[in-house]
N, C-alpha and C positions, 0 to 999 in steps of 0.2 A: 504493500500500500504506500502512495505517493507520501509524504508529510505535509503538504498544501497541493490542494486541486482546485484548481481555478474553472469552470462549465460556463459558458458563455458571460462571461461576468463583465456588468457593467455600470460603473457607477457616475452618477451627473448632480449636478449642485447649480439647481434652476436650469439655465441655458448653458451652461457650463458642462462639459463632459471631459472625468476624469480617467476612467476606464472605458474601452467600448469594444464590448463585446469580446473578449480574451477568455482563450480556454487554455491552460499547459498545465504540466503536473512540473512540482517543485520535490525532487528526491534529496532522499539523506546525505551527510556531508555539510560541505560549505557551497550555494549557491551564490555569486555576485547579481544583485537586481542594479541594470545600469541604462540609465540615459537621458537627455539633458535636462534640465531646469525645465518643471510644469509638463512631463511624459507622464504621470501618474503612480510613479513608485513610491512614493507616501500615499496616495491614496490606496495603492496596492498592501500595503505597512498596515494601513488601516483598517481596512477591511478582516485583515489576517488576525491582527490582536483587537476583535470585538469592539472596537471602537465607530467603526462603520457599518451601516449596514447597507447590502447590495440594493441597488435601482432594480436591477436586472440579473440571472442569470445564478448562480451559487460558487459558494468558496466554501470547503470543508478541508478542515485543519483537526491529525491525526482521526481522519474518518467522522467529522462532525463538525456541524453549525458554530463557527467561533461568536455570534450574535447573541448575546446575551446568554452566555452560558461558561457558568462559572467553572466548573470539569474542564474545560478546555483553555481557559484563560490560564490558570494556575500551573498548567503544563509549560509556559511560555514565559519567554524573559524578553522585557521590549526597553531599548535605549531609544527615547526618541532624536531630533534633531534640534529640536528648541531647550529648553531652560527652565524646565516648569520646577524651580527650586522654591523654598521657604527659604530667604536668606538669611535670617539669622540664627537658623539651625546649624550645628558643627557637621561637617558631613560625615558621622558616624552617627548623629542622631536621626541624618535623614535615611540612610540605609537601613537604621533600626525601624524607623517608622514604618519604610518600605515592607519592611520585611514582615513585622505585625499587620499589614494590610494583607501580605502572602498566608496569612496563617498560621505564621509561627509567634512562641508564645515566650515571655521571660528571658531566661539567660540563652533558651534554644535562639533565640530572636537576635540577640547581642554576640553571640557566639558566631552565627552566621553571617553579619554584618563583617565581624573580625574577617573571616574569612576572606570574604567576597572582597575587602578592602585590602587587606594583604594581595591576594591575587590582583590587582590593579596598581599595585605600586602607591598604597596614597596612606599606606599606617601613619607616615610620617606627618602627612597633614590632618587626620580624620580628626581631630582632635577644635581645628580650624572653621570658625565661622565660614559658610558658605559665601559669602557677600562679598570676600576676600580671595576664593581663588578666581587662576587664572584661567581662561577659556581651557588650556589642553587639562587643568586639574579636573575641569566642568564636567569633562569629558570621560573622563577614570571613575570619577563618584557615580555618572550617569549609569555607566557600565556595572561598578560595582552593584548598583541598586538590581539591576537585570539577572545579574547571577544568584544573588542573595536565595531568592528558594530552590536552588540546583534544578533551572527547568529542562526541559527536554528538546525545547528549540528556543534559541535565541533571536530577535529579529532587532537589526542593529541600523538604524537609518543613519548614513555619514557619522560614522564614529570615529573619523580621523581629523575629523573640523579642527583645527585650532590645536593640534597636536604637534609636538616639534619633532624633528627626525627620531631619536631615541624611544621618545613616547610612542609612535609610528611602529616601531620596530619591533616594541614592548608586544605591545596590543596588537600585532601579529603575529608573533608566538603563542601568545596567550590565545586567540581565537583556533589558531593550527592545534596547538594540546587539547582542548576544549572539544573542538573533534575528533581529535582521537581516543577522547574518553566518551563518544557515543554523541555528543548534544550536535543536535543537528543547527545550521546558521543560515541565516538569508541576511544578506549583508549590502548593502548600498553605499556608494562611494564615488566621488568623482576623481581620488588619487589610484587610480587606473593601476599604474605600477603596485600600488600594495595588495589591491582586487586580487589580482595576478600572483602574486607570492601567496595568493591565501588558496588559491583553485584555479580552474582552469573553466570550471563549470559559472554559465551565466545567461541571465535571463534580460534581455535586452528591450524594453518601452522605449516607444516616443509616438508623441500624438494618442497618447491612450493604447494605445496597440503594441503586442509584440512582435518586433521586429528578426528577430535571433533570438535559439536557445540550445543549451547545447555547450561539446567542448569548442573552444575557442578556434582552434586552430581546423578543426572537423566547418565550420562557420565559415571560416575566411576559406577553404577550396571550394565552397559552394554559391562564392561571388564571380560568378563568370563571366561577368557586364566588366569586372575591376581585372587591371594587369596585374599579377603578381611581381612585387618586386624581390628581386638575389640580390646579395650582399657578395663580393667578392673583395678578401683582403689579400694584395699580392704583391710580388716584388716588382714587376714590370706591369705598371695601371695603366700605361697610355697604350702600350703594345698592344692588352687584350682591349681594351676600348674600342680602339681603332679595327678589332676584326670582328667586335660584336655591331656593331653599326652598321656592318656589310650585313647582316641574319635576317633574313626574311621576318625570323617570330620574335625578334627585337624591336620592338617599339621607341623605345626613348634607353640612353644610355647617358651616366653623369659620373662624375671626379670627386666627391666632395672632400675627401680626403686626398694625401700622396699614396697614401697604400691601401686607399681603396676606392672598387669599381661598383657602383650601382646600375642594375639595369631592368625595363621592365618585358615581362613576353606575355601574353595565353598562356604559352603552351611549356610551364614549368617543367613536365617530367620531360621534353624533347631538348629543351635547353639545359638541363642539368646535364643529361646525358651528351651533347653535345660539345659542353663546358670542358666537362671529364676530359674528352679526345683532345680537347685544342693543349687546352693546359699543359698534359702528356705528353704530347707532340711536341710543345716549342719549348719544353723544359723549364717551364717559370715556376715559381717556387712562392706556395698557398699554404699562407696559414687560418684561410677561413673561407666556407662557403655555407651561407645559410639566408632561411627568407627572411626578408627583412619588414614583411608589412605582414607576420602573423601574430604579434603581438595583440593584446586587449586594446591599448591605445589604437592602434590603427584599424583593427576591426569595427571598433566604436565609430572611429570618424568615417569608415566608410558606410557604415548602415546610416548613422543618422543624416550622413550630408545625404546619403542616395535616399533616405524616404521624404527627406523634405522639402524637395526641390518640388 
């Protein structure tokens, strides 16, 4: 069974459509939910942690209605995007509170607070009026609040806001172990590169609609309107330049480095293959050949510029 199933699901706010009409299944692991400002991935967030209810169509989380029903909230851990703090709570008192909202009781309550605060790096401030920290702190407590009843799916909207490289890095390991002790994540992010370090799996909106879903790079061979671009890092760059510009299935060919050749084809497994021989033949000496537009970043910009034109 999926962990969230999306059946025609669609949600609007007056004249406004936030969802329209989306159907996918969201499996176990870590899924990245990506795409730009006002595609619906909060409204997607919302829907998911009982906050929304559908216009249209159904979303069932762990096989049931997350829509006013408490069995299935409790299962779940949600960070949201915004700051819904009490600020002059310590942020040990707001995870406690969280946490007595979760159902737990007395020192079980405090105990798990401990916890959830240790795992986020913030022992050292918990002690600290909230009104006092700073955005990437915001961000740890936020978290911490999410884990505090050990839920079974986490859903994480832009949790790297206001985080500095470290904090980044933190909070990527931390979600990577997290999965590997079972809790499944739907994660939203516009720091692409860290998406990336967390999975490979992602679920791509824009305009209400999903665009991509799936592994990453399984996504980019199935753009066949876009060139693929190779990366070639080599000793002699102007040499192989100048004989891939002669290539029928060479499109566009570029320098941007001294010791490296970029170039774009269709027909990647003819061109690798072709690559091979020339390289071989004229003896030049490669210490790299790989695609260069199958990254998350590049994937991204190709679906949303091509759905929105």
């Amino acid at each position: 069974m999926a962990v969230i199933e999306l059946t025609q699901l669609s949600k609007w706010y007056g004249e406004v459509i936030g969802l329209n009409n989306v159907t996918a299944e969201i499996e176990h692991g870590i899924t990245g939910l990506l795409g730009p400002n006002g595609a619906g991935k909060s409204t997607l967030m919302g829907l998911a942690t009982g906050q929304l209810r559908p216009s249209k169509g159904g979303i069932r989380v762990f096989g049931e209605s997350p829509w006013d029903n408490p069995s299935v909230i409790s299962r779940i851990g949600y960070c949201p995007e915004g700051d819904p703090f009490w600020q002059k709570l310590t942020g040990f008192q707001f995870v406690v509170f969280l946490a007595r909202m979760s159902g737990l009781q007395g020192a079980s309550a405090r105990r798990a607070a401990i916890d959830a605060i240790e795992r986020t790096g913030m022992s050292a401030n918990a002690g600290r009026a909230i009104r006092g920290y700073s955005k990437g702190m915001r961000q740890r407590i936020k978290i911490a609040q999410a884990l505090v009843h050990s839920p079974e799916l986490l859903i994480l909207d832009e949790p790297f806001t206001g985080a500095d490289p470290i904090a980044r890095h933190e909070l990527t390991n931390l979600f990577r172990e997290l999965a590997a002790q079972g809790v499944h994540i739907l994660v939203s992010s516009h720091v692409l590169h860290e998406v990336e370090a967390m999975t490979r799996e992602m679920l791509m909106i824009d305009h209400g609609r999903i665009v991509a879903q799936g592994d990453v790079q399984a996504v980019r061979k199935s753009l066949l309107d876009r060139p693929h671009v190779i990366r070639v890092r080599v000793d002699q760059s102007r040499k192989l330049a100048s004989q891939l510009v002669g290539w029928e299935l060479v499109s566009g060919v570029s320098i941007p480095q001294p010791d490296t050749v970029l170039f774009e084809t269709k027909s990647p497994e003819a061109a690798y293959e072709r690559l091979n021989s020339t390289i071989l033949s004229d003896g030049m000496n490669v210490q790299e050949i790989a695609a260069a537009d199958e990254s998350l970043e590049a994937v991204f910009g190709y679906l949303t510029h091509r759905e929105s034109k």
